[in-house]
LUMSE-542411 format. One line per 8 residues: number of its first residue (from 1); for each residue x negated, y, z of N, C-alpha, C, CB. Coordinates in steps of 0.2 Angstrom, whole numbers, m for minus. Atoms other than C-alpha are relative to their C-alpha. Glycine has a CB too. Layout:
% LUMSE-542411
NUM = X Y Z X Y Z X Y Z X Y Z; ... .
This chain:
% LUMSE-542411
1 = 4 6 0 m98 17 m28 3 m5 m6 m1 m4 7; m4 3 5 m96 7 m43 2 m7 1 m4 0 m6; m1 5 0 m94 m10 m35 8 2 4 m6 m4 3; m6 m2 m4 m78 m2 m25 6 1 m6 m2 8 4; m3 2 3 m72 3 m40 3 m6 m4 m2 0 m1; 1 8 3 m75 m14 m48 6 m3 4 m8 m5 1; m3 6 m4 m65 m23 m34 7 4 m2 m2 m1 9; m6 m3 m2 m50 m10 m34 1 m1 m9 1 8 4 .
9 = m1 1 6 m49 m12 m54 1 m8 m1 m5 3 m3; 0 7 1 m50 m31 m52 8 m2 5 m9 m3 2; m7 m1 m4 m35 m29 m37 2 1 m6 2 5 6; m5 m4 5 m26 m19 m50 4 m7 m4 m5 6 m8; m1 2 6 m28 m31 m66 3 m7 6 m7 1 m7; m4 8 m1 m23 m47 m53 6 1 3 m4 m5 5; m6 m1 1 m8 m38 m46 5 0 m7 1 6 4; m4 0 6 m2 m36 m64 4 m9 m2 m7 2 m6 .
17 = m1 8 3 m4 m54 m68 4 m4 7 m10 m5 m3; m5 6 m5 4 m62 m52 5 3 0 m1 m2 10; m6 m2 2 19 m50 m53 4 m2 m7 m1 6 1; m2 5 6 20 m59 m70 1 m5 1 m2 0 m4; 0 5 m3 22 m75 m60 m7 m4 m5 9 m5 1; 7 3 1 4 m81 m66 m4 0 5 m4 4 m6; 4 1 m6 m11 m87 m56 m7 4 m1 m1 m8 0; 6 m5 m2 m29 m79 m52 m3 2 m9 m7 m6 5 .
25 = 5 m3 8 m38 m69 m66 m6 m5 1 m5 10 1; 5 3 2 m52 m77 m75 m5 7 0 1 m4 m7; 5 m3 m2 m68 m68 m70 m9 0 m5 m1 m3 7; 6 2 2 m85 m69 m78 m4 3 4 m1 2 m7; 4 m2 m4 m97 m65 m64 m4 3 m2 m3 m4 3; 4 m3 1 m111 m61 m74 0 9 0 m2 m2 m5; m1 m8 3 m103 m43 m78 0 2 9 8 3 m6; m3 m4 m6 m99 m41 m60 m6 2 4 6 m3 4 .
33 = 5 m2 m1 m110 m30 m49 m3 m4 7 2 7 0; 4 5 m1 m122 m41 m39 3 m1 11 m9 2 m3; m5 m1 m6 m113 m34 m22 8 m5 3 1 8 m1; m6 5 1 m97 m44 m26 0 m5 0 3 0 m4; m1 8 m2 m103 m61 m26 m5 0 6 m1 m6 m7; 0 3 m7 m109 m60 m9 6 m3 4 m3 4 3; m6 0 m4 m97 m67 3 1 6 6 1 m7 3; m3 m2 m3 m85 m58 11 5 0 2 m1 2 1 .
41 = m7 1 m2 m68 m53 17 2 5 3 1 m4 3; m3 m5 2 m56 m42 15 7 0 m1 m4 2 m4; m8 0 0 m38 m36 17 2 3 m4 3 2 5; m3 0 8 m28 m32 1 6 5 4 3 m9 m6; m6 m3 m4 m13 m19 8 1 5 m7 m2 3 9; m4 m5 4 m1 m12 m6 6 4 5 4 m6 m7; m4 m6 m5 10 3 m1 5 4 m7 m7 8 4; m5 m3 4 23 12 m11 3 7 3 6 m4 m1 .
49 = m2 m6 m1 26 31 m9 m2 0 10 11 1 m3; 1 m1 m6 15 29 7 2 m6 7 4 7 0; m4 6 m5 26 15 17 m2 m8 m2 8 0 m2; 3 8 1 19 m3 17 4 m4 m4 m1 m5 6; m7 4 6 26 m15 2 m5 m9 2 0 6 m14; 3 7 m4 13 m30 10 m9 1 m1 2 m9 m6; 7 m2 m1 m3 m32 16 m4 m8 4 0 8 5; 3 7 m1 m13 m50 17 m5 m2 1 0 m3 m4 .
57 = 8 3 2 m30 m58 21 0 m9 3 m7 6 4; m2 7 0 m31 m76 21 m5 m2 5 m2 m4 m7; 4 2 m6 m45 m78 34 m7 5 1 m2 m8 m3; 6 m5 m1 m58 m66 44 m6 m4 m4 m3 0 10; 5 3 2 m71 m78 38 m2 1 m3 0 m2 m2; 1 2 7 m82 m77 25 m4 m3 m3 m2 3 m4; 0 6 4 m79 m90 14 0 m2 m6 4 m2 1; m1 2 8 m81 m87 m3 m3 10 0 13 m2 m4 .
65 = m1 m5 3 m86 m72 m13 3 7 m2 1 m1 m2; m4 m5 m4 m81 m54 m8 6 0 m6 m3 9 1; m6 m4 6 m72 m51 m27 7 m3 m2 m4 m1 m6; m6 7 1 m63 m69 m27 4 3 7 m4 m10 1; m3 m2 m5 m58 m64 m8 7 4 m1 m4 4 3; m5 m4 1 m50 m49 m14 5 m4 m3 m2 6 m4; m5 3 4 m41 m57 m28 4 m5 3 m3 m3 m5; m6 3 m4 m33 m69 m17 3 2 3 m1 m3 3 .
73 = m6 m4 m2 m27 m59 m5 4 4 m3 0 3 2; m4 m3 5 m21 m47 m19 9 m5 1 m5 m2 m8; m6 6 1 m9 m63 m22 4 m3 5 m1 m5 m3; m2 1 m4 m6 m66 m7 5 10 4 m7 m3 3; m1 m5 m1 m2 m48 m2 7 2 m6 m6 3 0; m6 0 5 11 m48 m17 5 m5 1 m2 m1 m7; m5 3 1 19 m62 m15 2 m5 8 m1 m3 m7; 2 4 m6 15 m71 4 4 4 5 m7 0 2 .
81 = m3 m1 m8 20 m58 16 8 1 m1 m5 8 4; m8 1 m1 35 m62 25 5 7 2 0 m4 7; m5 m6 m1 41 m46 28 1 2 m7 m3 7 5; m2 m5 6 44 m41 10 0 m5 m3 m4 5 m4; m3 6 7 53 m49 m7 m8 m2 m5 6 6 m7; 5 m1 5 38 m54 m20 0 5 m4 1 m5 m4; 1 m6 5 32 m40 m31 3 m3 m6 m6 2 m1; m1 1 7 39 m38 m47 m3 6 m4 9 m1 m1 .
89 = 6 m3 5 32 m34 m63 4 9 0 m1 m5 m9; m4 m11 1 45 m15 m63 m3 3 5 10 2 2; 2 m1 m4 37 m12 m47 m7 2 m1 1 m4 2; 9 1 m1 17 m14 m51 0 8 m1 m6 m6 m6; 2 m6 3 16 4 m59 m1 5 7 4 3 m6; 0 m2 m7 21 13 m41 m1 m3 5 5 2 2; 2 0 m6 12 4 m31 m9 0 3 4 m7 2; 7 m1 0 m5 8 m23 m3 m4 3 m2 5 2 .
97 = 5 4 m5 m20 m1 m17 m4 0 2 m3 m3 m1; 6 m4 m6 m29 0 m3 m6 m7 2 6 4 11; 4 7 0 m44 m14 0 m5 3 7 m6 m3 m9; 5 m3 m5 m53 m13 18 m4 m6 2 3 3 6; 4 7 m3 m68 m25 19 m3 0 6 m5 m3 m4; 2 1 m6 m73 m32 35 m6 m2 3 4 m3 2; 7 2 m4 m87 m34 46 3 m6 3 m2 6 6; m4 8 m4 m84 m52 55 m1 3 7 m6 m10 m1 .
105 = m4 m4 m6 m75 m50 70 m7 m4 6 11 m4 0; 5 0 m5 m86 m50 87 4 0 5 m4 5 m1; m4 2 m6 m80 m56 103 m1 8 4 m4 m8 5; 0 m7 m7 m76 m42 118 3 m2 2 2 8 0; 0 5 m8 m78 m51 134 4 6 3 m9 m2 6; m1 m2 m4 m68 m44 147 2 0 8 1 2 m2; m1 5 m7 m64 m46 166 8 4 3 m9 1 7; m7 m4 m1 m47 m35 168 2 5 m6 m1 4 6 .
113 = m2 m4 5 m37 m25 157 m4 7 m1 7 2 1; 4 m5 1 m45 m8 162 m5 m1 m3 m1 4 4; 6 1 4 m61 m15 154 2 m1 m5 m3 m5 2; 0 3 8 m53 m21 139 1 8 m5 9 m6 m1; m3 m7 3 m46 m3 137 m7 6 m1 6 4 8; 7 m3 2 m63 4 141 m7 1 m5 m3 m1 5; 7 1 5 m73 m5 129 2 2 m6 m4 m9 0; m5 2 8 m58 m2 113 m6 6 m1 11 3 m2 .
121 = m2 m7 1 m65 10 102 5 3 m5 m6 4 m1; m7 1 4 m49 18 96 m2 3 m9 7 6 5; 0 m3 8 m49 25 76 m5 m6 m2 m4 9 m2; 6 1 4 m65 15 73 m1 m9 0 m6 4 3; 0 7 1 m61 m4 79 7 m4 m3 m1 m2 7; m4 7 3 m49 m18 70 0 m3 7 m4 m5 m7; 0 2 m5 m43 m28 84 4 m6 0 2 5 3; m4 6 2 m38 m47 82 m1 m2 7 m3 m6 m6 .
129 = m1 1 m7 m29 m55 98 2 m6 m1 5 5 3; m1 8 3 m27 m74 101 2 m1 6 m6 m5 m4; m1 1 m4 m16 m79 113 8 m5 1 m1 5 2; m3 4 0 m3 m92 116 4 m3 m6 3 1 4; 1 3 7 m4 m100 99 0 5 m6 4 m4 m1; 0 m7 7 m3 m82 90 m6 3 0 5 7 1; 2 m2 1 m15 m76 82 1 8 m6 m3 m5 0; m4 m5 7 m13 m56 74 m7 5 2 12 4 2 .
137 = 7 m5 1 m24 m41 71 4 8 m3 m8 m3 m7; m2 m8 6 m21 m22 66 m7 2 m1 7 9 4; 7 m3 4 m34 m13 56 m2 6 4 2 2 m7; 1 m5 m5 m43 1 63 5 6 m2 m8 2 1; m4 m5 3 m31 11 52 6 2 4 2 m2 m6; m6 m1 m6 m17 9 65 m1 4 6 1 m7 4; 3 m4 m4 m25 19 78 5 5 m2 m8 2 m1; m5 m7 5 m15 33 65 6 0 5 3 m4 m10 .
145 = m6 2 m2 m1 26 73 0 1 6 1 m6 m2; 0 6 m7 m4 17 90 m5 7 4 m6 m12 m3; 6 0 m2 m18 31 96 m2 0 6 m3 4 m1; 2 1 m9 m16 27 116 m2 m7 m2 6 0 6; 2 7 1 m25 10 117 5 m5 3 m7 m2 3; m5 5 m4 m12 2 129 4 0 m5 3 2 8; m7 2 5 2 6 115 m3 m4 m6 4 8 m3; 5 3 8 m11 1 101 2 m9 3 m14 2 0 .
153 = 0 11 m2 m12 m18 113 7 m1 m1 m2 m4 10; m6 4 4 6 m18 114 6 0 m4 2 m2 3; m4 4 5 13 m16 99 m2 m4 m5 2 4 m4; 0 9 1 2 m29 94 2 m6 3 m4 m2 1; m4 7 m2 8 m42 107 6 m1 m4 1 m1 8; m8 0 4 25 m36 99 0 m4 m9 3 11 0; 0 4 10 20 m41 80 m2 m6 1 m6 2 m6; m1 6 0 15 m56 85 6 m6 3 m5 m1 4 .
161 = m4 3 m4 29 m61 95 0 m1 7 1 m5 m2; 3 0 m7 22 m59 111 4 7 4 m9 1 0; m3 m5 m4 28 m50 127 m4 7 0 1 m3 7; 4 m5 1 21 m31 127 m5 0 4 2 5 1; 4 m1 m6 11 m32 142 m5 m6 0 3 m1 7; 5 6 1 3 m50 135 m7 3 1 1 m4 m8; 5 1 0 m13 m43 135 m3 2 8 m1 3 m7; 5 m1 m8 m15 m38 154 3 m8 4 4 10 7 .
169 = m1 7 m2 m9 m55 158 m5 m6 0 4 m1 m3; 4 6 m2 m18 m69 165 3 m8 m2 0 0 6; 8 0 2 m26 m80 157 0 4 m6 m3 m8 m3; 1 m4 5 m32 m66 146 m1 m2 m7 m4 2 1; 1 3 6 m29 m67 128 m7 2 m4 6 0 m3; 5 2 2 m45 m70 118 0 8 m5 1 m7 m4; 2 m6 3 m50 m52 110 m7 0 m5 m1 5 6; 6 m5 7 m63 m46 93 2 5 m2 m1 m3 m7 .
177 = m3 m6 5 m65 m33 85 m4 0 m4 1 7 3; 5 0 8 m72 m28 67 1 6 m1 2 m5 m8; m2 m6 1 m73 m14 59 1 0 m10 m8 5 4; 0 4 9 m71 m12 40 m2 8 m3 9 m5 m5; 3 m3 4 m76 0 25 8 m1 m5 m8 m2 m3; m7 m1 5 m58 7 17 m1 3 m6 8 4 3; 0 m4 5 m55 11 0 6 0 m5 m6 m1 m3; m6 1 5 m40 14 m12 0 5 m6 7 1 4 .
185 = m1 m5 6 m35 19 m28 3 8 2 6 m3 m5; m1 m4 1 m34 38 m32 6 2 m2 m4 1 m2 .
């Protein structure tokens, strides 16, 4: 799809330039494909030899322009997340880009844990958890990882800073899920 492209070519050229401590690419909308300036939103996650090197999105929302989106997080995702050093420019050539854009997140009620467990579905839901002032999420990509759902919840509560079991706890913390459309460079 050539707008898929477009976006992961446009990541590329704005990791270049922030790893060069410079600010956002300049854009000219007209060229770009008519799908990108709708809004939306989308998580920027660079990797190196397969292992996460950062991975950012600034808000489920959408608030802006899928293409600008990316490009923030891009920069965000280079130089924001706390677990890693800023990128540097020796760096950009070995590192890959993966962009997964998101469906806006949708509430899932539930009245006890086994319901919450019942309703996941695992591989195919993003899962954002809000609960005593933390708010965190893993992608449906985690499933990879996590594929029992109880371990999927808690080694979420655990990335947030929460106790494992936070989520069979009362008062229940606040549950969405999204789904997204992944795509990375070849």
């Amino acid at each position: 799809m050539p707008a898929r492209a477009e976006l992961l070519r446009l990541a590329r050229e704005q990791l270049v330039t922030t790893a060069a401590g410079e600010e956002l690419i300049e854009i000219d909308e007209t060229e770009l494909p008519p799908r990108l300036l709708l809004p939306g939103s989308a998580f920027v996650s660079l990797s190196h030899e397969g292992e996460l090197r950062g991975c950012m999105i600034d808000t489920f929302e959408e608030h802006e322009s899928l293409y600008l989106n990316v490009l923030r997080n891009t920069i965000l995702a280079a130089r924001e997340d706390e677990r890693f050093p800023p990128v540097t420019v020796e760096e950009v050539a070995d590192l890959r880009i993966s962009i997964s854009v998101l469906t806006p997140p949708e509430p899932l009620p539930f009245e006890d844990p086994d319901e919450l467990i019942s309703r996941l579905d695992p591989g195919i839901d993003g899962v954002l958890l809000t609960a005593d002032g933390a708010t965190i999420t893993y992608l449906p990509d985690v499933w990879e990882t996590f594929p029992d759902p109880e371990t999927f919840l808690s080694q979420l509560c655990e990335k947030g800073d929460l106790a494992p079991d936070r989520w069979k706890q009362t008062p229940y913390p606040d549950v969405q899920t999204y789904r997204t459309v992944r795509f990375e460079e070849g």
